[in-house]
N, CA, C and O atoms as a GROMACS GRO file, in nm:
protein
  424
    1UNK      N    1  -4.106  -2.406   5.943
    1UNK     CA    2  -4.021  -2.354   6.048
    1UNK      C    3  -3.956  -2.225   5.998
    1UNK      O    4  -3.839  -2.234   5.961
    2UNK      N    5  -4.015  -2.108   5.993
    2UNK     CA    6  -3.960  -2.005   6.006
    2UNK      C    7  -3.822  -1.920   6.030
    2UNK      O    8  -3.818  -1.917   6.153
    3UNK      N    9  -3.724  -1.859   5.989
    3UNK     CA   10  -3.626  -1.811   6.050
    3UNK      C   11  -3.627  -1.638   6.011
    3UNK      O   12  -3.641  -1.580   5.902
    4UNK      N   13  -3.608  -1.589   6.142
    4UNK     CA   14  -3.615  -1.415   6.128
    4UNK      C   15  -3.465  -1.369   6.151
    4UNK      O   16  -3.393  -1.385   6.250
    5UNK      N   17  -3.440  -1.313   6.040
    5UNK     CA   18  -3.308  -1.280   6.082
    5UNK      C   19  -3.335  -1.086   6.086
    5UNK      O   20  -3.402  -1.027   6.000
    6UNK      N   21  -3.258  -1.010   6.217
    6UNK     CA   22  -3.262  -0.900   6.252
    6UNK      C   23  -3.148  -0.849   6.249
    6UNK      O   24  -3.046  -0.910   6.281
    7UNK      N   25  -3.155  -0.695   6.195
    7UNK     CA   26  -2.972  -0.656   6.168
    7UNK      C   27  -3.015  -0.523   6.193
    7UNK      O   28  -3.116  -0.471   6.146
    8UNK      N   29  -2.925  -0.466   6.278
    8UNK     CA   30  -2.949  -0.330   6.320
    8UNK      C   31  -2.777  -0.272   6.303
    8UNK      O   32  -2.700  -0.355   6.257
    9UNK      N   33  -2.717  -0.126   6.339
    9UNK     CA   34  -2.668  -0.055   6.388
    9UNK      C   35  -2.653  -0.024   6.552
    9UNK      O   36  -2.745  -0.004   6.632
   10UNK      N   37  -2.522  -0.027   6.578
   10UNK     CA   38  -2.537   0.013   6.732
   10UNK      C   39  -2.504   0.171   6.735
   10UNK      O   40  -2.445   0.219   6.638
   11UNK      N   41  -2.541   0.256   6.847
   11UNK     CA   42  -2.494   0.397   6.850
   11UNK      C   43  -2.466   0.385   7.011
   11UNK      O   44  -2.509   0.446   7.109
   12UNK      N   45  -2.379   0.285   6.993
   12UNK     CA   46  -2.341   0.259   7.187
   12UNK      C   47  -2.231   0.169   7.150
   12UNK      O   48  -2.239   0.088   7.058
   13UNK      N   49  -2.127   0.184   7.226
   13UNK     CA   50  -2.021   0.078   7.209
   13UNK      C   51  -2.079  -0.059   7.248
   13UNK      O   52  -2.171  -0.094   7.322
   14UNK      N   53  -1.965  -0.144   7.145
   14UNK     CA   54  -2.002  -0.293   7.124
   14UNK      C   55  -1.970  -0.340   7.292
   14UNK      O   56  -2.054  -0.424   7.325
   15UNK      N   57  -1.876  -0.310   7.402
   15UNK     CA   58  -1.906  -0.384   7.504
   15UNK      C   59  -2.043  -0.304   7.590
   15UNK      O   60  -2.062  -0.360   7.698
   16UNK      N   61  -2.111  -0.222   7.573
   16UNK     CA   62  -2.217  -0.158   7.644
   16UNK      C   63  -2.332  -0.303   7.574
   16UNK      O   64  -2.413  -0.371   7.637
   17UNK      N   65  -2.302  -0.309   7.451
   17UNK     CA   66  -2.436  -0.420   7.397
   17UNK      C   67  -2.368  -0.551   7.454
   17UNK      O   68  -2.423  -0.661   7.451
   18UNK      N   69  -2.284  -0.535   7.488
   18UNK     CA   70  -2.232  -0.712   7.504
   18UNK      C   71  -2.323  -0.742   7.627
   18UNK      O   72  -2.402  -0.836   7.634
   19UNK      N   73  -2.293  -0.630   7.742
   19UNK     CA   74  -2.379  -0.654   7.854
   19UNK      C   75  -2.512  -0.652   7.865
   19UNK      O   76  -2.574  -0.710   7.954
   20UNK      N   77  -2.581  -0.556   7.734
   20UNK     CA   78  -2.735  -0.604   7.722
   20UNK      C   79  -2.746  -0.708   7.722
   20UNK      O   80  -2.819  -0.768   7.801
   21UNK      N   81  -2.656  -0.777   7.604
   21UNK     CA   82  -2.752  -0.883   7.604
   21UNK      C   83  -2.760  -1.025   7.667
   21UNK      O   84  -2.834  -1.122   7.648
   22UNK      N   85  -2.659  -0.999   7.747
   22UNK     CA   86  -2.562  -1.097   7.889
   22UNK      C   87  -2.746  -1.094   7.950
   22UNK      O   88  -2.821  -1.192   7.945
   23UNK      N   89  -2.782  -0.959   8.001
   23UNK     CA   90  -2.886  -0.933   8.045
   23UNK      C   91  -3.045  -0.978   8.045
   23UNK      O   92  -3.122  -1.007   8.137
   24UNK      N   93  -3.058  -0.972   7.914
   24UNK     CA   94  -3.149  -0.988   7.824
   24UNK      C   95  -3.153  -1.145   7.719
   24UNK      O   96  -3.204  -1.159   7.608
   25UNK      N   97  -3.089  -1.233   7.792
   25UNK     CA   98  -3.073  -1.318   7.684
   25UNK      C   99  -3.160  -1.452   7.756
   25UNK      O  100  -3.197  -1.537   7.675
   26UNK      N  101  -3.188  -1.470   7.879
   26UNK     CA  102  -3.254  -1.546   7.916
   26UNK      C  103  -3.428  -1.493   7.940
   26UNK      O  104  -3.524  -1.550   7.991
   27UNK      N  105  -3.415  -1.377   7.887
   27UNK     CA  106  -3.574  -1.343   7.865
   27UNK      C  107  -3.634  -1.393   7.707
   27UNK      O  108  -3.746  -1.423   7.665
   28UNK      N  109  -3.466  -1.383   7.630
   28UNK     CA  110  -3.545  -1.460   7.514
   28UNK      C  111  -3.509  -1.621   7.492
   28UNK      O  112  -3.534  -1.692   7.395
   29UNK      N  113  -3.450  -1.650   7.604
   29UNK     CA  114  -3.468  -1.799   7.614
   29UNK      C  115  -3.590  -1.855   7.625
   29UNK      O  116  -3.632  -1.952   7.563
   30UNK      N  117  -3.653  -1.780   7.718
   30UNK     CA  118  -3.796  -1.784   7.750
   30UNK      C  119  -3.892  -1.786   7.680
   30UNK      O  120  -3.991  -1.838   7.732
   31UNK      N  121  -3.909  -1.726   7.521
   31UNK     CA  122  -4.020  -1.664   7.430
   31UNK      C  123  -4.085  -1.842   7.416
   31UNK      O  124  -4.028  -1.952   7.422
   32UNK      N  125  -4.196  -1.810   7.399
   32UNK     CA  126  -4.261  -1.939   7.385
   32UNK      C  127  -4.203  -1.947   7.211
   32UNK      O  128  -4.171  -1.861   7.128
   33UNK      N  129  -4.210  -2.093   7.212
   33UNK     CA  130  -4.221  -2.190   7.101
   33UNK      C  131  -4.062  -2.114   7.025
   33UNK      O  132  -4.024  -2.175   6.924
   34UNK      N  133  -3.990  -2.014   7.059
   34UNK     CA  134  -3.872  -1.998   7.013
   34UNK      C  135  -3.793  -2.087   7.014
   34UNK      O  136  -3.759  -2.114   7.129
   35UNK      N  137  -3.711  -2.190   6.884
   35UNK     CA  138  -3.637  -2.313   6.894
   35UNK      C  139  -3.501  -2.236   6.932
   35UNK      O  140  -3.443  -2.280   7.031
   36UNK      N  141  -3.443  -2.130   6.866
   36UNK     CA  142  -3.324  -2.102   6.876
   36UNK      C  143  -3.298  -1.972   6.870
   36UNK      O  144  -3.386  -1.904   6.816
   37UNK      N  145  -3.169  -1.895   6.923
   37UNK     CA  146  -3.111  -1.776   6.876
   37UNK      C  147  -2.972  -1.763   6.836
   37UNK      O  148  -2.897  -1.764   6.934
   38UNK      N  149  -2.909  -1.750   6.718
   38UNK     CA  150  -2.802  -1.721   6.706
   38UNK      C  151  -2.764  -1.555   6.739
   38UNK      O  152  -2.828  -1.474   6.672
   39UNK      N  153  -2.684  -1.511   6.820
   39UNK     CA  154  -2.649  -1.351   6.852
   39UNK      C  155  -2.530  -1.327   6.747
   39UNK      O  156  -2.435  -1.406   6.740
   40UNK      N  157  -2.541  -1.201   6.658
   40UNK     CA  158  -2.433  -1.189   6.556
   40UNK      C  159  -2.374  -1.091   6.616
   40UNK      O  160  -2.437  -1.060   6.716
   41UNK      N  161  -2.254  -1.008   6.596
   41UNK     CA  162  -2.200  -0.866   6.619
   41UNK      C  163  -2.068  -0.881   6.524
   41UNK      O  164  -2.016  -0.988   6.494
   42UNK      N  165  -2.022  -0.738   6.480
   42UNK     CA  166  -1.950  -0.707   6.428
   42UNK      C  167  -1.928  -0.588   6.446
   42UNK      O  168  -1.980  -0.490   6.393
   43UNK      N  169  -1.800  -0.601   6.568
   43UNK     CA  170  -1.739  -0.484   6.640
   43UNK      C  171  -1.677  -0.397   6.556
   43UNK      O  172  -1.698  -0.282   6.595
   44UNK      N  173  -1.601  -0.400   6.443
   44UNK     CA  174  -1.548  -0.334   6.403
   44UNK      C  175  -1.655  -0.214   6.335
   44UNK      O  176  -1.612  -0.099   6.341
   45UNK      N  177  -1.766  -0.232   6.284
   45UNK     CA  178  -1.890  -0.248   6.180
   45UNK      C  179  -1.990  -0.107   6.278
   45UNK      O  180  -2.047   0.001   6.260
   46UNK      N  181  -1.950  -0.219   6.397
   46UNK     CA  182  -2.046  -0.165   6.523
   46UNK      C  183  -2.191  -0.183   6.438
   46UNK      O  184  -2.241  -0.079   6.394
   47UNK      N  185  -2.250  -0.291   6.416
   47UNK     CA  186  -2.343  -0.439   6.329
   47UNK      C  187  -2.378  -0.485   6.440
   47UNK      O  188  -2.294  -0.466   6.528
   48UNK      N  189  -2.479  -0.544   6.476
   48UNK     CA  190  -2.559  -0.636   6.527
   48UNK      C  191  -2.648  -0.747   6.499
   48UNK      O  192  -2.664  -0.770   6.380
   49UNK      N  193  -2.706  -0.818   6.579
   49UNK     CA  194  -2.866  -0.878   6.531
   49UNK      C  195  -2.898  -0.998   6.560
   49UNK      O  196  -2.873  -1.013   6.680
   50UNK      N  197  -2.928  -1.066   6.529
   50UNK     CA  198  -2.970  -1.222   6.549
   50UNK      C  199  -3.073  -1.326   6.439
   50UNK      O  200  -3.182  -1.317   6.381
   51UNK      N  201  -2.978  -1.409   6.453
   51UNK     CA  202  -3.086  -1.518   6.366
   51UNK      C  203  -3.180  -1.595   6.439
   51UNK      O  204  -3.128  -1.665   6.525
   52UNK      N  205  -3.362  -1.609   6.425
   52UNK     CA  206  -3.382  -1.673   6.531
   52UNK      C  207  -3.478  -1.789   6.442
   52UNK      O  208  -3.512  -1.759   6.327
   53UNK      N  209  -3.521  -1.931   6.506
   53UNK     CA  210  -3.606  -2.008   6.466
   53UNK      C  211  -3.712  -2.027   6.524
   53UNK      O  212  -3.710  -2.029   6.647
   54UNK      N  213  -3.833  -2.048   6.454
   54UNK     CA  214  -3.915  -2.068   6.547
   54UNK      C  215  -4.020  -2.169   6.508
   54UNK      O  216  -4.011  -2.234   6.404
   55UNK      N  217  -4.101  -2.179   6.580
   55UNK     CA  218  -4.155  -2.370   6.609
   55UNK      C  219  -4.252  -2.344   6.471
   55UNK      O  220  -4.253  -2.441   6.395
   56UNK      N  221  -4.334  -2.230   6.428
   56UNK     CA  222  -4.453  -2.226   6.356
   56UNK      C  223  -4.435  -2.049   6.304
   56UNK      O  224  -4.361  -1.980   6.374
   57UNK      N  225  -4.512  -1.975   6.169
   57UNK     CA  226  -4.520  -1.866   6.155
   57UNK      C  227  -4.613  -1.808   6.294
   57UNK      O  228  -4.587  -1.702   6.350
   58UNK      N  229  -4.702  -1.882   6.326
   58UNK     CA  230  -4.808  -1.775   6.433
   58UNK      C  231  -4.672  -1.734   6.553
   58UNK      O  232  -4.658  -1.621   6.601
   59UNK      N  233  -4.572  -1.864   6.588
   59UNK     CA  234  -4.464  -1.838   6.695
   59UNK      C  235  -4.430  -1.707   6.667
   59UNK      O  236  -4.474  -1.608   6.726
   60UNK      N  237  -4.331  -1.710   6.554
   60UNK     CA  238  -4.255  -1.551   6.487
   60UNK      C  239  -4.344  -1.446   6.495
   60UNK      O  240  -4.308  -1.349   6.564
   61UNK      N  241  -4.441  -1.443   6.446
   61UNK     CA  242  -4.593  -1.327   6.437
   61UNK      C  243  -4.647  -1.263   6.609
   61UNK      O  244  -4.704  -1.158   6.642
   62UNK      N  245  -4.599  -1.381   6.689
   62UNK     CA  246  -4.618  -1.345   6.863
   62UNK      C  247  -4.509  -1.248   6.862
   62UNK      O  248  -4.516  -1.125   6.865
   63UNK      N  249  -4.374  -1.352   6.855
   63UNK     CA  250  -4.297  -1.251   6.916
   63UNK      C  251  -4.217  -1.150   6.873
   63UNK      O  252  -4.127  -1.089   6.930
   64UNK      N  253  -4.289  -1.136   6.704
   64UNK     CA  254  -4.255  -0.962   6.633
   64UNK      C  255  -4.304  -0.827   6.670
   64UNK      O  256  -4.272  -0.708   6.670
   65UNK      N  257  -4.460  -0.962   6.721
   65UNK     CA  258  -4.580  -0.853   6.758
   65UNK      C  259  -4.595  -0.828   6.947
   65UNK      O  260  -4.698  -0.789   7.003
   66UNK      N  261  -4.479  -0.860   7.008
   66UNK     CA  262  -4.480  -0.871   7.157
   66UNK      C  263  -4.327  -0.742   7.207
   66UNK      O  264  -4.246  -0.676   7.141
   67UNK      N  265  -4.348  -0.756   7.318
   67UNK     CA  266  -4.298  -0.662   7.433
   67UNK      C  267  -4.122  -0.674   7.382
   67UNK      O  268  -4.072  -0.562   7.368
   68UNK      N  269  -4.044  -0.768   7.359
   68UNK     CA  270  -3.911  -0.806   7.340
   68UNK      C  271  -3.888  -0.693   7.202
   68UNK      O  272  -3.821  -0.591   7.202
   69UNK      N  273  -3.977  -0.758   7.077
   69UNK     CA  274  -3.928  -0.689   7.009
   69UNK      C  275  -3.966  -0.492   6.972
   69UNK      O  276  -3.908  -0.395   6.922
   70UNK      N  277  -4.068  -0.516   7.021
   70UNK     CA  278  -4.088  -0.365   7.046
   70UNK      C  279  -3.956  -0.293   7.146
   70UNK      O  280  -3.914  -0.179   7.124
   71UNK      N  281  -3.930  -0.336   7.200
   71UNK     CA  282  -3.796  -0.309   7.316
   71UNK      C  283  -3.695  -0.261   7.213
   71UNK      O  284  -3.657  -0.144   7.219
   72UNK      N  285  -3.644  -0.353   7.107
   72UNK     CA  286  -3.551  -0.367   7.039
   72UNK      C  287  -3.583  -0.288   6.926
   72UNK      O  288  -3.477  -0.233   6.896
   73UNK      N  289  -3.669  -0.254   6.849
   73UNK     CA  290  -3.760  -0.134   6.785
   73UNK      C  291  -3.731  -0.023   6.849
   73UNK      O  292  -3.641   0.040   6.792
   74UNK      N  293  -3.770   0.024   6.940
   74UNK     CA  294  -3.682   0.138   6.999
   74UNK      C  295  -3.638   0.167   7.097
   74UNK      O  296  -3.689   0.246   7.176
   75UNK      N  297  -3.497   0.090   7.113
   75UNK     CA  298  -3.403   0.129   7.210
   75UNK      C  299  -3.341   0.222   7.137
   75UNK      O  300  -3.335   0.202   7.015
   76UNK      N  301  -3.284   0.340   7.190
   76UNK     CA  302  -3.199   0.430   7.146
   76UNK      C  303  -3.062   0.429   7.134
   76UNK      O  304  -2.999   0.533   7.115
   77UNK      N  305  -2.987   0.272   7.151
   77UNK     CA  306  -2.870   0.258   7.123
   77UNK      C  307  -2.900   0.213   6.987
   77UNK      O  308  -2.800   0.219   6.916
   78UNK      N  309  -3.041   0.153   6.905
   78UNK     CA  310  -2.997   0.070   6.804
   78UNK      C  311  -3.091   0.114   6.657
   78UNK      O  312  -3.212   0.113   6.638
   79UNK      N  313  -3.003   0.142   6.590
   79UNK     CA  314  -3.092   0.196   6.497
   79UNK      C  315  -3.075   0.148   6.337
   79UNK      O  316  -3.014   0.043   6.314
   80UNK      N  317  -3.122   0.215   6.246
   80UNK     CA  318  -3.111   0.100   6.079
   80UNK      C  319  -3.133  -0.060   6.083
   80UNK      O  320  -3.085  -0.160   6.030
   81UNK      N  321  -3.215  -0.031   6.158
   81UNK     CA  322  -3.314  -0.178   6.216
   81UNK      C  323  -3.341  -0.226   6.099
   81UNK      O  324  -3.376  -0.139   6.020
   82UNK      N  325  -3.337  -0.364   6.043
   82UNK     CA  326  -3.396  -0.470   5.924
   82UNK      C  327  -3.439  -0.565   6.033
   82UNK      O  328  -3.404  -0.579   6.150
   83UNK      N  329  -3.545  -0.636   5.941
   83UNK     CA  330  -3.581  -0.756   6.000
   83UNK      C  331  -3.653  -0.821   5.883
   83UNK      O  332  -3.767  -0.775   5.873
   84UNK      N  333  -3.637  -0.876   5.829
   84UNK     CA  334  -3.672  -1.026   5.746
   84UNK      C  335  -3.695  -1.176   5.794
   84UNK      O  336  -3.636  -1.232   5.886
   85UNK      N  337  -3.810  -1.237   5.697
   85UNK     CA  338  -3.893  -1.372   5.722
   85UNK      C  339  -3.820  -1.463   5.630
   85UNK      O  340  -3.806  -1.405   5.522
   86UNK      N  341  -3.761  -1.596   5.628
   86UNK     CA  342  -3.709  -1.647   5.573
   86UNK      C  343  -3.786  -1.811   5.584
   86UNK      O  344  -3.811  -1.860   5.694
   87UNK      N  345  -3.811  -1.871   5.476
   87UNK     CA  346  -3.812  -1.998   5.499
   87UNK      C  347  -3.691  -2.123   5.443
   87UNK      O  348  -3.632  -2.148   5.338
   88UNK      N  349  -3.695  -2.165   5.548
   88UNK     CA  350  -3.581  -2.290   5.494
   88UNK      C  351  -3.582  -2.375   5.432
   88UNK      O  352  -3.668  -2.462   5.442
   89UNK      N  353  -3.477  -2.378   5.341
   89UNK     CA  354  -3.449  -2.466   5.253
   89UNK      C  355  -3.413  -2.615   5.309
   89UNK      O  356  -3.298  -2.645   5.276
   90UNK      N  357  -3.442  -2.660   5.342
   90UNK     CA  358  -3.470  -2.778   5.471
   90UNK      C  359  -3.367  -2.924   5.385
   90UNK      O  360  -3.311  -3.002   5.461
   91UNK      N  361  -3.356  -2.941   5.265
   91UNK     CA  362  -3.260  -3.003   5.217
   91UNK      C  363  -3.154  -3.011   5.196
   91UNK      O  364  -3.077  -3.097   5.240
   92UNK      N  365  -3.128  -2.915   5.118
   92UNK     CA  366  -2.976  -2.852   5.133
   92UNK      C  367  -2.909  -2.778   5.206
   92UNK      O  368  -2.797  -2.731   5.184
   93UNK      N  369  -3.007  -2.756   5.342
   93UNK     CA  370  -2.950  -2.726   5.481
   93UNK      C  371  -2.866  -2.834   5.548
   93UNK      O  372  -2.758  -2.817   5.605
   94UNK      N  373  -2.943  -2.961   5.530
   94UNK     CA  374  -2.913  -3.067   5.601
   94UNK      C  375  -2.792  -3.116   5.531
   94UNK      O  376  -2.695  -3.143   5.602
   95UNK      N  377  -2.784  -3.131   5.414
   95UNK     CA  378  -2.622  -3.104   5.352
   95UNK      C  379  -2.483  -3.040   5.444
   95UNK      O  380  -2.370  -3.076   5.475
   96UNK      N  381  -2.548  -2.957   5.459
   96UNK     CA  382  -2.452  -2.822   5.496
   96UNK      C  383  -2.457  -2.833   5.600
   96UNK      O  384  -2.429  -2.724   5.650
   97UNK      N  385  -2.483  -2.929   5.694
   97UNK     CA  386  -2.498  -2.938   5.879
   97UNK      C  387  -2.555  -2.862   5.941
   97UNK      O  388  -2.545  -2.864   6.064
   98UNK      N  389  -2.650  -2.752   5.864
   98UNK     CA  390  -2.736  -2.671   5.907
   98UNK      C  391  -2.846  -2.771   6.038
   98UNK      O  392  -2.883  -2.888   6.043
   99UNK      N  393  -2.865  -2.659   6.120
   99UNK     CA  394  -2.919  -2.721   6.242
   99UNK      C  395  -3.085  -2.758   6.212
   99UNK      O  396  -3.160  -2.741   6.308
  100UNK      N  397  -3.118  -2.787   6.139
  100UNK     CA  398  -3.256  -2.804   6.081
  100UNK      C  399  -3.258  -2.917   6.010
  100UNK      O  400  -3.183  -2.941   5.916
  101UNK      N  401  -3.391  -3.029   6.073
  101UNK     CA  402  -3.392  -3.162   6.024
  101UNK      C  403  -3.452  -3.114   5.870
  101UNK      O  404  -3.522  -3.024   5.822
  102UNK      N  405  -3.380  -3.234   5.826
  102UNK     CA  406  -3.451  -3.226   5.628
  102UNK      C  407  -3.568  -3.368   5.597
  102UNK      O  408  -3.590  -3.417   5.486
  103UNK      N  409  -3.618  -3.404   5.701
  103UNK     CA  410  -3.757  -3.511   5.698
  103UNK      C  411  -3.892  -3.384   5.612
  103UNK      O  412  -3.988  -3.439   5.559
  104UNK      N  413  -3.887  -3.275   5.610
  104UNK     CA  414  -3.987  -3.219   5.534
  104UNK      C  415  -3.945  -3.098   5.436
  104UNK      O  416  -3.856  -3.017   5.461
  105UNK      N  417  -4.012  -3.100   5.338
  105UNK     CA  418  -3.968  -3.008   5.254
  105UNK      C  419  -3.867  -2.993   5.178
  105UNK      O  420  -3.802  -3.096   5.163
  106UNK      N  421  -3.823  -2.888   5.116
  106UNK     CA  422  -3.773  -2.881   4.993
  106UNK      C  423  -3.614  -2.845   5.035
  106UNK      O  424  -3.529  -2.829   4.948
   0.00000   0.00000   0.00000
Protein backbone atom coordinates (compact mmCIF):
# COMPACT_ATOMS: atom_id res chain seq x y z
CA UNK A 1 0.00 0.00 0.00
CA UNK A 2 1.74 2.87 -1.21
CA UNK A 3 1.68 6.50 0.17
CA UNK A 4 2.60 9.70 -2.11
CA UNK A 5 3.14 12.51 -0.30
CA UNK A 6 3.13 16.03 -2.56
CA UNK A 7 4.49 19.44 -1.31
CA UNK A 8 4.44 22.37 -3.40
CA UNK A 9 4.58 26.33 -2.93
CA UNK A 10 1.59 28.50 -3.54
CA UNK A 11 2.06 31.91 -5.66
CA UNK A 12 -1.76 32.66 -5.00
CA UNK A 13 -3.17 33.37 -1.67
CA UNK A 14 -3.97 30.53 0.75
CA UNK A 15 -7.90 31.38 0.57
CA UNK A 16 -7.78 31.46 -3.52
CA UNK A 17 -6.33 27.54 -2.91
CA UNK A 18 -8.80 26.91 -0.20
CA UNK A 19 -11.49 27.28 -2.92
CA UNK A 20 -9.60 25.11 -5.43
CA UNK A 21 -9.67 22.64 -3.67
CA UNK A 22 -13.39 22.94 -2.13
CA UNK A 23 -13.65 22.52 -6.05
CA UNK A 24 -11.52 19.92 -6.97
CA UNK A 25 -11.74 17.61 -4.14
CA UNK A 26 -14.51 15.34 -5.18
CA UNK A 27 -12.75 14.73 -8.52
CA UNK A 28 -10.13 13.19 -6.40
CA UNK A 29 -12.56 11.40 -4.39
CA UNK A 30 -13.24 9.79 -7.49
CA UNK A 31 -9.55 8.51 -8.67
CA UNK A 32 -9.94 4.85 -8.91
CA UNK A 33 -8.50 2.54 -6.24
CA UNK A 34 -7.40 5.93 -4.25
CA UNK A 35 -7.98 4.77 -0.36
CA UNK A 36 -7.39 8.25 1.00
CA UNK A 37 -6.33 11.99 0.93
CA UNK A 38 -5.01 13.91 3.63
CA UNK A 39 -5.01 17.97 2.33
CA UNK A 40 -1.98 19.80 4.22
CA UNK A 41 -1.54 23.81 4.08
CA UNK A 42 0.48 26.08 5.86
CA UNK A 43 -0.79 29.57 5.54
CA UNK A 44 1.69 31.29 7.09
CA UNK A 45 4.53 29.25 4.82
CA UNK A 46 2.02 29.73 1.92
CA UNK A 47 3.05 25.37 1.79
CA UNK A 48 0.76 23.04 0.45
CA UNK A 49 0.15 19.34 -0.66
CA UNK A 50 -1.29 16.19 0.30
CA UNK A 51 -0.72 12.82 1.62
CA UNK A 52 -2.42 10.22 -0.43
CA UNK A 53 -2.91 6.18 -0.16
CA UNK A 54 -3.45 4.01 -2.52
CA UNK A 55 -4.92 0.42 -2.99
CA UNK A 56 -1.62 -0.99 -5.11
CA UNK A 57 1.77 0.77 -6.79
CA UNK A 58 0.07 0.32 -10.50
CA UNK A 59 -3.04 2.64 -8.48
CA UNK A 60 -0.27 5.57 -7.62
CA UNK A 61 1.59 5.00 -11.22
CA UNK A 62 -2.27 5.76 -12.87
CA UNK A 63 -2.82 8.58 -11.09
CA UNK A 64 0.87 10.30 -11.26
CA UNK A 65 0.65 9.38 -14.78
CA UNK A 66 -3.15 10.85 -15.38
CA UNK A 67 -5.01 14.22 -16.08
CA UNK A 68 -5.33 15.33 -12.01
CA UNK A 69 -1.85 15.28 -11.55
CA UNK A 70 -0.60 16.78 -14.61
CA UNK A 71 -3.21 19.68 -13.66
CA UNK A 72 -1.31 20.10 -10.46
CA UNK A 73 2.24 19.90 -12.35
CA UNK A 74 1.33 22.93 -13.97
CA UNK A 75 -1.00 25.12 -12.55
CA UNK A 76 0.54 28.48 -12.33
CA UNK A 77 -0.44 29.20 -8.82
CA UNK A 78 1.82 26.23 -7.64
CA UNK A 79 5.24 25.82 -7.91
CA UNK A 80 8.62 23.96 -6.03
CA UNK A 81 6.53 20.97 -6.63
CA UNK A 82 8.05 17.58 -4.65
CA UNK A 83 6.45 14.49 -4.85
CA UNK A 84 7.74 11.29 -3.20
CA UNK A 85 6.82 7.29 -2.99
CA UNK A 86 6.76 6.03 0.41
CA UNK A 87 6.11 2.60 1.74
CA UNK A 88 4.61 1.87 5.07
CA UNK A 89 5.85 0.80 7.88
CA UNK A 90 2.63 -1.12 8.57
CA UNK A 91 3.67 -2.10 12.29
CA UNK A 92 4.65 0.59 13.99
CA UNK A 93 2.01 2.53 12.25
CA UNK A 94 -0.53 0.53 13.89
CA UNK A 95 1.13 1.46 17.24
CA UNK A 96 0.77 4.97 16.52
CA UNK A 97 -3.08 4.76 15.38
CA UNK A 98 -1.89 5.33 12.06
CA UNK A 99 -4.84 4.63 9.68
CA UNK A 100 -3.26 1.51 8.12
CA UNK A 101 -4.05 -2.13 9.17
CA UNK A 102 -0.67 -3.95 10.50
CA UNK A 103 -2.05 -7.80 9.39
CA UNK A 104 0.96 -7.46 6.69
CA UNK A 105 4.33 -6.46 6.74
CA UNK A 106 6.93 -4.94 8.53
Amino acid sequence: MPILQINFKLNAAPTDYRAVCESISQAIANVPDLLWKVWVLNEAEKEAGGIYRFKDERSLDNYFSGPIAAQINSHPALFDLSAKRFDVMKGVTAITHGPIPATVGA
